[in-house]
C-alpha positions in Angstrom: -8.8 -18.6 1.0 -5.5 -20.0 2.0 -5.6 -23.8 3.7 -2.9 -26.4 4.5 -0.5 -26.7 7.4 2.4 -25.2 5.4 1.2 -22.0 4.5 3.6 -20.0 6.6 6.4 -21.2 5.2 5.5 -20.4 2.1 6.4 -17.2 0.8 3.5 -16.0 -2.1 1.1 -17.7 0.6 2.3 -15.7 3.7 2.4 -12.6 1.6 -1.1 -12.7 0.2 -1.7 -13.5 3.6 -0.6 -10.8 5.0 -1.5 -7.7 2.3 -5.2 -8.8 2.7 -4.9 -8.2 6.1 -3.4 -4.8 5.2 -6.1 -4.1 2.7 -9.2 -5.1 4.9 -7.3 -2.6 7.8 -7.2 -0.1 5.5 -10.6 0.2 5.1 -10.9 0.6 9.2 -11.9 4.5 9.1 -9.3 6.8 10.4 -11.6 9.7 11.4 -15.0 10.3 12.8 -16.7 11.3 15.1 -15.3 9.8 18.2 -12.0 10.8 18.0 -12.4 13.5 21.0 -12.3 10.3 23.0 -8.8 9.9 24.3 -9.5 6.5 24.5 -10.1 5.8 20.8 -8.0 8.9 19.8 -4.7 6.9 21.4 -5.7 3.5 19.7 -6.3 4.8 16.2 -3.3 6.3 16.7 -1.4 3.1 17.8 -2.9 0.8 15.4 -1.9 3.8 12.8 1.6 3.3 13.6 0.9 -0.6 13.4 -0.4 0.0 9.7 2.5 1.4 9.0 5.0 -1.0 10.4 3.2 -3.8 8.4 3.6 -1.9 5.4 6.8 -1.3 5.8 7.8 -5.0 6.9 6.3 -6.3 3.8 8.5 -3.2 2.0 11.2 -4.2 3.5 11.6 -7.9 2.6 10.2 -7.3 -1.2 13.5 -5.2 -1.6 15.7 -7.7 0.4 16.4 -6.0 3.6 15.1 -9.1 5.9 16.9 -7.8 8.9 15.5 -4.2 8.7 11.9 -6.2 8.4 12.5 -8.5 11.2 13.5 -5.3 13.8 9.9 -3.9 12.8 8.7 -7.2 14.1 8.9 -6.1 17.9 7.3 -2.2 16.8 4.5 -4.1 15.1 3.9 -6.3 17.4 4.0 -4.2 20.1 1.7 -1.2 18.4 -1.0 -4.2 17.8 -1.1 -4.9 21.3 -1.2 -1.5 22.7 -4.3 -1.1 20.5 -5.6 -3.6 21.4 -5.1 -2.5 25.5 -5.9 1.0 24.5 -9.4 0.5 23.4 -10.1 -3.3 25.5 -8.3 -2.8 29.3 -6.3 0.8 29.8 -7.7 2.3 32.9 -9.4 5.5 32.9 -6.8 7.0 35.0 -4.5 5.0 32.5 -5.7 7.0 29.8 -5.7 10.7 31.7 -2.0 9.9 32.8 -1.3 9.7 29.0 -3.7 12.5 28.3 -1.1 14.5 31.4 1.8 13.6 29.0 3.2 11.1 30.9 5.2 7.9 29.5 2.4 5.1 27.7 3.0 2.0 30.0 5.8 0.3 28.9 5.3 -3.1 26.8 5.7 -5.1 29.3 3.1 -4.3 31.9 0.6 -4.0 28.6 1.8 -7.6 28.0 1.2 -9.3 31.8 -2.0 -7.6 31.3 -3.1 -8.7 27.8 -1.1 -12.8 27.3 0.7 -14.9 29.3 2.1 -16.0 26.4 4.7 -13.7 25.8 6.9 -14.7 28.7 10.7 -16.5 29.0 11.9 -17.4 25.4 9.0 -15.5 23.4 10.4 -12.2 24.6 14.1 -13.5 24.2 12.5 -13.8 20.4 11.8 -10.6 20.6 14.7 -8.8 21.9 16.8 -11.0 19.4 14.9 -9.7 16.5 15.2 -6.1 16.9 18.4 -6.1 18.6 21.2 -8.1 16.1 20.3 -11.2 18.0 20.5 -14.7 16.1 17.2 -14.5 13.8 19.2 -11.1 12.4 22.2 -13.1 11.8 20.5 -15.8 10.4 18.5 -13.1 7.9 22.2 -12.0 6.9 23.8 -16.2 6.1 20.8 -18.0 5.1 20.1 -18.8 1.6 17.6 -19.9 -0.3 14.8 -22.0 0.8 15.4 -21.9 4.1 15.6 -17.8 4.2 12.5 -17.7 2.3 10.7 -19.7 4.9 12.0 -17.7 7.3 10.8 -14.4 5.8 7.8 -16.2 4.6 7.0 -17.1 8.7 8.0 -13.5 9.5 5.3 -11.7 7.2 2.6 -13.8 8.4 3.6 -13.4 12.0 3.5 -9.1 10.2 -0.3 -9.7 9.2 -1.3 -11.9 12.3 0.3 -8.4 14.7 -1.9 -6.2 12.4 -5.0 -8.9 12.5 -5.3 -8.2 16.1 -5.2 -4.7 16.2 -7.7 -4.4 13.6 -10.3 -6.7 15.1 -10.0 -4.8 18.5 -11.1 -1.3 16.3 -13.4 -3.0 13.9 -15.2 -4.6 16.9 -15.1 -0.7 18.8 -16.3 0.7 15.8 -19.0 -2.1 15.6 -17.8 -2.8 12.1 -19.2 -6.7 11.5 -18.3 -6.2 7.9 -14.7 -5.7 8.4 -15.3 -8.3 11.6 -16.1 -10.6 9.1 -13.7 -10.3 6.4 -10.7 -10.3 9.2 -12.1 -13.7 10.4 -12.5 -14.8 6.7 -9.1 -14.0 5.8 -7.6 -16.2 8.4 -5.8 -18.9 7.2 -7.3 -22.8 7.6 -5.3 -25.5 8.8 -5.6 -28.9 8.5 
């Protein structure tokens, strides 16, 4: 269990961190029996694609390509909330519009719906991750200790994207045990 107020700064913190959340995820089933639900078929589908940009993110910074892993951040983040709307608010007629092959709702209606508290200068964040903004310059000229707390913040914030997702599946599936060991794995701070 990690504890302490500095965690996420931290780099072999953040990282353990952040692969148990990509181990416990992993044990989330992919297939069953209720995939002919569109519903469910679109979420496992999404938090699939979540999976994958956590993996990758984590990939990404252990071979030194912090920028690369901080453009993921938006995808990840992004997949984990869609999930998360797929399975907890999407409309029926939401879900047969998607079914008809028209566009998923665009992140930004899935956010008004889900958190206030992506608005103003969290989704300036955002677009400045993935597109060249200021935290991708800063991956490029920082050294050190102060890149490594960056990065270290940046997998964690990977892990907490993936968290959500997988608790919003787990709980669907009425998984406790995974339930449990998401809750477990979340960081104290005192």
């Amino acid at each position: 269990m990690i504890s302490g107020s500095d965690w996420m700064s931290d780099w072999n913190k953040a990282e353990t961190f952040s692969l148990r959340i990509g181990e416990i995820c992993a044990a989330i089933p992919q297939r069953g029996s209720w995939e002919p639900n569109d519903r469910i078929a679109f979420a496992m589908a999404s938090f699939r694609l979540a999976q994958e940009h956590h993996s990758a993110t984590l990939l990404l910074f252990r071979h030194d390509k912090p920028t690369s892993a901080n453009a993921l951040a938006r995808s990840l983040l992004e997949a984990g909330f869609r999930t998360s709307w797929l399975i907890e608010d999407a409309s029926d007629q939401e879900i047969k519009a998607i079914v008809e092959g028209r566009a998923m709702p665009i992140f930004g209606k899935i956010k008004s719906r889900l958190s206030k508290s992506l608005s103003g200068k969290h989704q300036g964040l955002l677009h400045t991750l993935t597109h060249g903004g200021t935290r991708a310059i800063a991956a490029q000229s920082l050294d050190g200790g102060a890149r490594e707390r960056l990065n270290a913040a940046m997998a964690a914030q990977a892990g907490f994207a993936l968290v959500g997702a997988g608790y919003s599946v787990a709980q669907w599936l009425g998984r406790q045990d995974i339930l449990t060991q998401l809750a477990d794995a979340i960081p104290i701070v005192d």
